[in-house]
C-alpha positions in Angstrom: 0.0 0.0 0.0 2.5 2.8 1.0 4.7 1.6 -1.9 1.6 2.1 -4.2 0.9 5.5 -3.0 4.1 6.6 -3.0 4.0 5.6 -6.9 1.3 7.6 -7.2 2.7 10.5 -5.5 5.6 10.4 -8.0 3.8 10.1 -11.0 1.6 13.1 -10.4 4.9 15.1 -9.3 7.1 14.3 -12.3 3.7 14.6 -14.4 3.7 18.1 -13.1 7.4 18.8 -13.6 6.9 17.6 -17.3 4.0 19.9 -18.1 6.5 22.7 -16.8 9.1 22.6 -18.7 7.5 21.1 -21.8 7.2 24.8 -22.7 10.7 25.9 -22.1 11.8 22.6 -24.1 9.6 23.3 -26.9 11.1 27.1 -27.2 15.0 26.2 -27.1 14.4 23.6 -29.6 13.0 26.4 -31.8 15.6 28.8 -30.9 12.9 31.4 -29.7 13.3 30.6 -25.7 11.1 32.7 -24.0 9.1 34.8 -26.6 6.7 32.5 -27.0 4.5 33.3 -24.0 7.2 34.5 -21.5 3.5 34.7 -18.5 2.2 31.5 -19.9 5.4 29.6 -19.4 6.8 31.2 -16.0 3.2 30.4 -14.4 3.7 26.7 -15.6 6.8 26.5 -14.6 5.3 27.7 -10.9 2.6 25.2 -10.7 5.4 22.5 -10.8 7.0 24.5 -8.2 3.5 24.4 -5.8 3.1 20.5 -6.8 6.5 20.0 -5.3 6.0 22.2 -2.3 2.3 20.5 -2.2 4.1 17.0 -2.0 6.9 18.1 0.3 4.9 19.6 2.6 2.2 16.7 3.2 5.5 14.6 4.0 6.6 16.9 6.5 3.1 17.4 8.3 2.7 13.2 7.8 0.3 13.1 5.5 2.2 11.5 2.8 4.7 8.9 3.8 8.0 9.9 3.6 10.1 8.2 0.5 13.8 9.1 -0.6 13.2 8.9 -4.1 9.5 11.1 -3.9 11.3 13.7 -1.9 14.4 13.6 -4.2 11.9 14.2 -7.2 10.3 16.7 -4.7 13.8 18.3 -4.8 14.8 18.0 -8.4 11.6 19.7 -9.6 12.4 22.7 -7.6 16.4 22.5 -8.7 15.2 22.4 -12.2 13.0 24.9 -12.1 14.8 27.2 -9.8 17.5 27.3 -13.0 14.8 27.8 -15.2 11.8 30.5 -14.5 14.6 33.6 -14.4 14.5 33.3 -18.3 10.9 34.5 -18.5 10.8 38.1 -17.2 11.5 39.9 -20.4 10.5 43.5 -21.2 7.0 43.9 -21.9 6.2 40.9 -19.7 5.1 43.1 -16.8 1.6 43.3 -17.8 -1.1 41.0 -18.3 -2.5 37.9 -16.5 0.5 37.6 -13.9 1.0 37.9 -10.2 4.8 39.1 -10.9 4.8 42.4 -9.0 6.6 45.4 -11.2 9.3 45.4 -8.6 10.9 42.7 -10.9 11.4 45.3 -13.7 12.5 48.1 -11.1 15.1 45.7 -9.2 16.0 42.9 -12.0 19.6 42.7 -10.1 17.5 42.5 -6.7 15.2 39.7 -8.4 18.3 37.8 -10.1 20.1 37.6 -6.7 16.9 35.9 -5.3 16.8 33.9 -8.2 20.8 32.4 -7.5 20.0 32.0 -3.6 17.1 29.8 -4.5 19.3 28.0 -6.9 21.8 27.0 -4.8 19.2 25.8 -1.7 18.1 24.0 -4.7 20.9 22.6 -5.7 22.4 22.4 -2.0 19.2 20.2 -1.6 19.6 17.8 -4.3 23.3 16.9 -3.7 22.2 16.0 0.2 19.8 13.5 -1.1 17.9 13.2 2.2 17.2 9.7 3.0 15.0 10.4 6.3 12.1 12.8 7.0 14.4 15.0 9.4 16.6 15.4 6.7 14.2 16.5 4.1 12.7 18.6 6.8 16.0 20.6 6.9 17.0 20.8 3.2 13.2 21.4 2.0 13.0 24.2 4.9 15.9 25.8 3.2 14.4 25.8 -0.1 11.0 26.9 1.3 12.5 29.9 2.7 14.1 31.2 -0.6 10.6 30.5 -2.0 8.8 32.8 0.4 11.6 35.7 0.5 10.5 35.8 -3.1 7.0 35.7 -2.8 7.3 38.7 -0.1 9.2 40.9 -2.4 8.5 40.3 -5.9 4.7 38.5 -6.2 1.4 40.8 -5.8 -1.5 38.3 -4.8 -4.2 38.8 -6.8 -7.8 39.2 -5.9 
């Protein structure tokens, strides 16, 4: 049973992580990363991020059983897209259907050094490969925290 769920837990995580960087695939391969839908794809990209912390999180609180490989792909999710979504704040991506606060456009250094902390708790994360729930508590804390610092400064919640 836990074995089973755990499979299932995995499947819809990397299923999520898949949809999320289909886009970003698709646009390299075409040479035109990014211009596509630059909103469309950083939004994407963030849902894998909340299925990861989504997962994570119901480990940590025990309502998912903890599993080394589910929390590695918990981690790897957020490594790959932690090295990813920086790509998709162009110019002229500042308006429209996006929580992405104008701050970005104002403070792109600011936003960019956020980006590089969160990609090396990421990466920090992965390499540690946690193989009990205190362990993933305290890499996946580290991650979280980069996560919210973020959110704080550079997301406006909409309504």
């Amino acid at each position: 049973m836990l074995r089973s769920i755990s499979l299932a837990i995995a499947g819809a995580l990397t299923a999520a992580s898949v949809a999320g960087f289909a886009a970003h695939a698709q646009d390299a391969a075409s040479g035109t990363a990014g211009t596509d839908d630059p909103i469309k794809t950083r939004q994407t990209i963030m849902e894998s991020f909340g299925a990861s912390a989504k997962v994570g999180g119901g480990m940590i609180k025990g309502e998912i059983p903890y599993n080394p490989a589910v929390g590695q792909l918990v981690l790897a999710t957020l490594d790959a897209g932690a090295h990813t979504f920086g790509h998709y704040f162009p110019e002229g991506s500042d308006t429209g259907d996006t929580e992405a606060s104008p701050k970005i456009w104002q403070d792109m250094e600011g936003f960019h050094a956020k980006i590089g902390d969160l990609q090396e708790a990421t990466a920090a994360a992965v390499k540690a490969k946690p193989q009990d729930l205190d362990a993933f508590k305290a890499t996946f804390g580290k991650v979280a925290k980069n996560c919210k610092s973020c959110h704080e400064d550079y997301r406006v919640e909409k309504d």
